[in-house]
Legacy VTK file of the C-alpha trace (Angstrom):
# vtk DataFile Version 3.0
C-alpha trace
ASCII
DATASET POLYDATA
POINTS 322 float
28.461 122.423 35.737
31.770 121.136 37.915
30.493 117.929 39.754
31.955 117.348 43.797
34.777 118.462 45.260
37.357 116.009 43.434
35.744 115.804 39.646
34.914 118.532 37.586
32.079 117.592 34.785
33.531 120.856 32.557
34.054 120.066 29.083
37.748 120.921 28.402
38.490 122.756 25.147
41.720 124.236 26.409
43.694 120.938 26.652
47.014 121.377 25.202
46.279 124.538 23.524
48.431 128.179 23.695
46.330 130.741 24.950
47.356 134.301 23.600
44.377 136.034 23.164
40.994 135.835 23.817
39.785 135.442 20.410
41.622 132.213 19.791
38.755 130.432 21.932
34.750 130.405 21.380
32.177 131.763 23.682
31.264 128.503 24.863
35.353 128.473 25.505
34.958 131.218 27.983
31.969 130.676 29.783
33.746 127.012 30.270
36.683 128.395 31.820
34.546 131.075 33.845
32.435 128.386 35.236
35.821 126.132 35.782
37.280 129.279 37.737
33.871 129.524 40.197
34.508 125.812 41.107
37.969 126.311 41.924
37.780 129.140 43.958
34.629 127.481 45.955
36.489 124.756 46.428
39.231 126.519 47.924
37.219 128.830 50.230
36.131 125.234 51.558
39.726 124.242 51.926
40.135 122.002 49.366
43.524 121.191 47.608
43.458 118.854 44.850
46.940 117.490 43.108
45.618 117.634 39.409
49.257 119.039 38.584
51.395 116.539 40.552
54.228 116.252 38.474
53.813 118.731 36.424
56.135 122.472 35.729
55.608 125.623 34.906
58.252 127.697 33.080
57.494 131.049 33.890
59.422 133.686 31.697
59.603 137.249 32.471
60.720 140.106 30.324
58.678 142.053 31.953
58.164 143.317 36.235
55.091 141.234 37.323
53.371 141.508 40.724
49.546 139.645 40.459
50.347 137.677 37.070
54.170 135.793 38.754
52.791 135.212 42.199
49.000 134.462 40.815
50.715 131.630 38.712
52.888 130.764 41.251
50.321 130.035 43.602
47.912 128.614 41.518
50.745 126.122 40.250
51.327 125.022 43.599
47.863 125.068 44.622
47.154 122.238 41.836
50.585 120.205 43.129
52.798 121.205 40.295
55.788 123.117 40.266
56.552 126.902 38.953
59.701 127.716 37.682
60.682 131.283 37.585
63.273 132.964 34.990
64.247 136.200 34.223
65.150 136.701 30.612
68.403 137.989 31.499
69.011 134.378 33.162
68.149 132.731 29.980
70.727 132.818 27.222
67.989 134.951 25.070
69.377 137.479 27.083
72.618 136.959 25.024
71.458 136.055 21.707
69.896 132.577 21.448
66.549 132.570 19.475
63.062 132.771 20.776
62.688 129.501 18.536
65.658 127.699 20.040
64.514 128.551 23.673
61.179 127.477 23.184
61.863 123.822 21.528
64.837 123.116 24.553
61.884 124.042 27.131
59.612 121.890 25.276
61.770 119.070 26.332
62.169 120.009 30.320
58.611 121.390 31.266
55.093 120.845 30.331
53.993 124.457 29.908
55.731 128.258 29.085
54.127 131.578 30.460
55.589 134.163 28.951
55.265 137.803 30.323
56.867 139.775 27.090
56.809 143.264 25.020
55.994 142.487 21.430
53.105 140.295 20.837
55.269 138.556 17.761
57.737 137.052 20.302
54.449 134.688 22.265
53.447 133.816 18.842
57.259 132.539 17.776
57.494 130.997 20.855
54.072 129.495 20.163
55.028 128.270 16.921
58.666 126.694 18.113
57.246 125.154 21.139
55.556 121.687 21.425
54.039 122.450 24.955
51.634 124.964 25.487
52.252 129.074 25.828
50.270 131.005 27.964
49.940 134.658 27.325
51.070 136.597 30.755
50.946 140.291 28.855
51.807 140.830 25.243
52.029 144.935 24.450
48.725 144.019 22.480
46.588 141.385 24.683
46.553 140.233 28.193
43.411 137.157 28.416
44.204 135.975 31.478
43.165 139.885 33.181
40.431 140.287 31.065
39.228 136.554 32.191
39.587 137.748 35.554
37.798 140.670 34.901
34.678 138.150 34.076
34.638 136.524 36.293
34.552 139.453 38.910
31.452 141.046 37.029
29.574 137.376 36.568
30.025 136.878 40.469
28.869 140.191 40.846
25.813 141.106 38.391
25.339 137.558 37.191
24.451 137.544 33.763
26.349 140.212 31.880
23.999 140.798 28.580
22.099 143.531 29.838
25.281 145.317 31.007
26.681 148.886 29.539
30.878 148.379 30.446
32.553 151.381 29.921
36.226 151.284 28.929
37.974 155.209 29.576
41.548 156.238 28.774
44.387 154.902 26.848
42.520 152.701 24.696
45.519 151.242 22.903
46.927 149.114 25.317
46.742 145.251 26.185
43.794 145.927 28.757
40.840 147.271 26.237
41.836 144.859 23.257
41.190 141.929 25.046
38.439 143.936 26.425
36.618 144.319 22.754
37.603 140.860 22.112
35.373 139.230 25.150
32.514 142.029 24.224
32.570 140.728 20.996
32.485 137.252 21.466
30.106 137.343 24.183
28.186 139.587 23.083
28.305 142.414 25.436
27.944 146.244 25.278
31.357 148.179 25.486
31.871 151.836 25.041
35.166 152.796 24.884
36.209 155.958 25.503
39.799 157.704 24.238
41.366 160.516 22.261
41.912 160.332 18.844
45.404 159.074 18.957
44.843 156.372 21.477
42.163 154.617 19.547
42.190 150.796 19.814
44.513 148.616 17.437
42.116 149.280 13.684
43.215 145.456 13.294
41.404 144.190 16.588
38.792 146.637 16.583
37.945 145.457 12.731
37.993 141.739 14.085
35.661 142.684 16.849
33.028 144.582 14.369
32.786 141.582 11.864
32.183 139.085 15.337
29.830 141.379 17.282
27.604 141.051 13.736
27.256 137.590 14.747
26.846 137.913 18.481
25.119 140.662 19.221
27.629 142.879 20.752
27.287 145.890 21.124
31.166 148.194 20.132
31.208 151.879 20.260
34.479 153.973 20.204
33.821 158.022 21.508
36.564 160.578 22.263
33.645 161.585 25.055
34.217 159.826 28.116
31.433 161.403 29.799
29.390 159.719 26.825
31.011 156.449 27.605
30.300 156.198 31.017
26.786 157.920 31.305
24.115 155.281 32.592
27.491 152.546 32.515
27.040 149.704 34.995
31.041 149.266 34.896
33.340 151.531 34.313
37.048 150.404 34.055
40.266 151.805 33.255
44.338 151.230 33.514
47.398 152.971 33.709
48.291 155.793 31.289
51.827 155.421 31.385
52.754 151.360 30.844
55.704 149.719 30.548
57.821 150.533 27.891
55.942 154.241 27.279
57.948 155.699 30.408
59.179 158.801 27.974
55.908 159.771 26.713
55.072 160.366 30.782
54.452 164.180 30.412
52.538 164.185 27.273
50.002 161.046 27.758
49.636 162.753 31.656
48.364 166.279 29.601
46.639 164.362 26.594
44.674 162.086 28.933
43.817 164.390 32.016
39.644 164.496 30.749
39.773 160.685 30.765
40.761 160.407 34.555
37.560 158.474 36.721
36.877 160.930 39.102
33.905 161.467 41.320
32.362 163.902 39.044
32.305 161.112 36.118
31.772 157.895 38.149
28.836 159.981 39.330
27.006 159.503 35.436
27.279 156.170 35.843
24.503 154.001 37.217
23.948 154.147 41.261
24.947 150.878 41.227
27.846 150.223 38.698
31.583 149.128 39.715
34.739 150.375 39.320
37.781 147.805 37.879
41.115 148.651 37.464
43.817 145.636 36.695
46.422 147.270 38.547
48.916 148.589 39.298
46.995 151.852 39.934
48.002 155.891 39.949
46.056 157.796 42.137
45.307 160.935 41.082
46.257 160.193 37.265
43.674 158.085 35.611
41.218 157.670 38.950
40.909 159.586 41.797
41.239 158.110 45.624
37.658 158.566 46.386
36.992 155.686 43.071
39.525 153.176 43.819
39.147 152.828 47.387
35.407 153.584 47.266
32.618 151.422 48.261
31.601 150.281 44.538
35.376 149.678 43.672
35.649 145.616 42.843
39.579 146.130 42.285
40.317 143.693 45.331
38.282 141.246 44.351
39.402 141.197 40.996
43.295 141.175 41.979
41.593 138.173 43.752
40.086 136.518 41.062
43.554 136.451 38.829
44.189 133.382 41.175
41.179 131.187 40.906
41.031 132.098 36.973
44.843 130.639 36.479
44.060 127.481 38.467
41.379 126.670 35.888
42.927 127.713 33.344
46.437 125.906 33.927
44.292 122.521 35.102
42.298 123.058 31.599
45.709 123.654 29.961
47.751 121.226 31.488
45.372 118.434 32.623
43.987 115.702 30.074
LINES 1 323
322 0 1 2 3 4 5 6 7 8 9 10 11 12 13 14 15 16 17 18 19 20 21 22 23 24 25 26 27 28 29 30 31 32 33 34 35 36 37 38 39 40 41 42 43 44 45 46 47 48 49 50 51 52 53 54 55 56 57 58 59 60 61 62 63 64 65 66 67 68 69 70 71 72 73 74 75 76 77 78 79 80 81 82 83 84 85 86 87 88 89 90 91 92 93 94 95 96 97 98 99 100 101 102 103 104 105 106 107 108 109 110 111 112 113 114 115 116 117 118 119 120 121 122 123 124 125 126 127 128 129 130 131 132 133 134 135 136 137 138 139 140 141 142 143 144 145 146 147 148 149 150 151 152 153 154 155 156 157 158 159 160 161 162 163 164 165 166 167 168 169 170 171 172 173 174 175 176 177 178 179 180 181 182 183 184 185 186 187 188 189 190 191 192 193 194 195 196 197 198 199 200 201 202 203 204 205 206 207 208 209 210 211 212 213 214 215 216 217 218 219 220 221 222 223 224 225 226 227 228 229 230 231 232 233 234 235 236 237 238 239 240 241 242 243 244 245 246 247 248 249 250 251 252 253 254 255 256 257 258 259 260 261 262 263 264 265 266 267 268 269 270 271 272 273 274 275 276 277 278 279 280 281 282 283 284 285 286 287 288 289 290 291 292 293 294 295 296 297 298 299 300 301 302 303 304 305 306 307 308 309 310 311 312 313 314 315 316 317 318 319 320 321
């Protein structure tokens, strides 16, 4: 458990380390960095600042338009006393050739950490690789931890313990959202139903991963193309965009394909009287959940925008703090 306001009494696996998906950390990882993210955000409903970062940058990279993950991390750098520095690939001279490897070992030299917000999930792990500082994952087109830790956190504040819990994943199911979804299940062992046609399965390579570690957790991993199925008796039901960056062209055809996936009142309404609604953002209203969910009374979405903050303060004083 964190100690007073100025020491925390967390033991601190993430020291140094790149965090690109939620399975490269234990259990005992997470709950760490949940409990870590509590603390912070107590302390800073109490006013606190602390200065853990003084002296200490950010290089935030974007290939990708950010909202919650580039001003979450800015904050949340300056909230710990260090500094975030933002660059647009097209300001970098990847943008005209240079290597991912090159990039990453000049960094390595002028800041103490790299978040990269990228397409391919190969380009975090060459930076990874290259780099002598740590990478943080901001969204990869296969994982984003850092939502998913947010995610957490909102439910723990919320229900408590999450063991008991039936979480409901419904929609595109191949996206970065739901694989770092079945990751946490897995390693935490939680129940997670996720819901999605055929074609939109989950990655086979992450979903294999997450079979062989729920046998030693506990978990609970079921895939239906049923989302009524999925959600009936769910005490969470989440789900994201259908159309994500990068899938712009398929618009029409994942809009038709994915119509019987949208949360609606009708299938919120098999869920328990008391579950939540999460959504990572940005949402579509009217595509994959109606008004009535989102902006309902049992919609955590807010508060789990929210959370993005307090979980990259923890994680970036973990990361970047001995």
């Amino acid at each position: 458990m964190p100690g007073e306001a100025g020491t925390s009494s967390v033991a601190n696996p993430f020291y140094m380390r790149d965090v690109l998906k939620v399975s490269d950390f234990t259990a005992e990882d997470v709950r760490a960095l949940l409990e870590e993210a509590r603390w912070m955000k107590s302390l800073r409903r109490k006013g606190y600042l602390h200065s853990y970062l003084q002296g200490r940058t950010l290089a935030l990279i974007f290939e990708k338009p950010s909202t919650r993950t580039r001003v979450s991390f800015e904050v949340a750098m300056l909230e710990l006393g260090g500094h975030p520095l933002v660059l647009r690939s097209d300001e970098l001279q990847l943008g005209r050739g240079e290597t991912v490897e090159d990039t990453a070992r000049v960094l390595s030299r002028y800041v103490d950490g790299i978040l990269l917000r990228t397409h391919a999930h190969e380009t975090l792990e060459r930076f990874a690789g290259a780099a002598d500082i740590p990478v943080i994952n901001g969204l990869s087109d296969l994982h984003h931890p850092t939502q998913v830790f947010a995610d957490l956190l909102t439910l723990v504040e919320h229900f408590g313990p999450l063991g008991e819990l039936k979480i409901a994943y419904v929609g595109d199911a191949r996206n970065n959202v739901t694989h770092s979804w079945i990751e946490a299940a897995a390693l935490l062992g939680l129940t997670l139903v996720v819901a999605s046609p055929e074609e939109y399965r989950p990655d086979p390579e992450i979903w294999s991963w997450a079979e062989a570690r729920a046998r030693e957790s506990g978990a609970d991993l079921r895939w239906t193309s049923d989302p009524r199925e999925a959600v009936a008796d769910a005490d969470v039901v989440i789900t994201d965009t259908w159309v994500s960056m990068g899938t712009e062209a398929e618009r029409e055809a994942r809009l038709a394909r994915l119509r019987p996936y949208q949360v609606n009142e009708e299938l919120f309404a098999l869920a328990r009287k008391e579950a939540v609604f999460l959504h990572c953002l940005p949402a579509h209203r009217g595509e994959e959940v109606t008004e009535a969910v989102i902006d309902g009374p049992r919609s955590l979405v807010w508060d789990e925008a929210e959370n993005r903050l307090h979980v990259h303060k923890a994680l970036l004083r973990l990361v970047l703090a001995p």
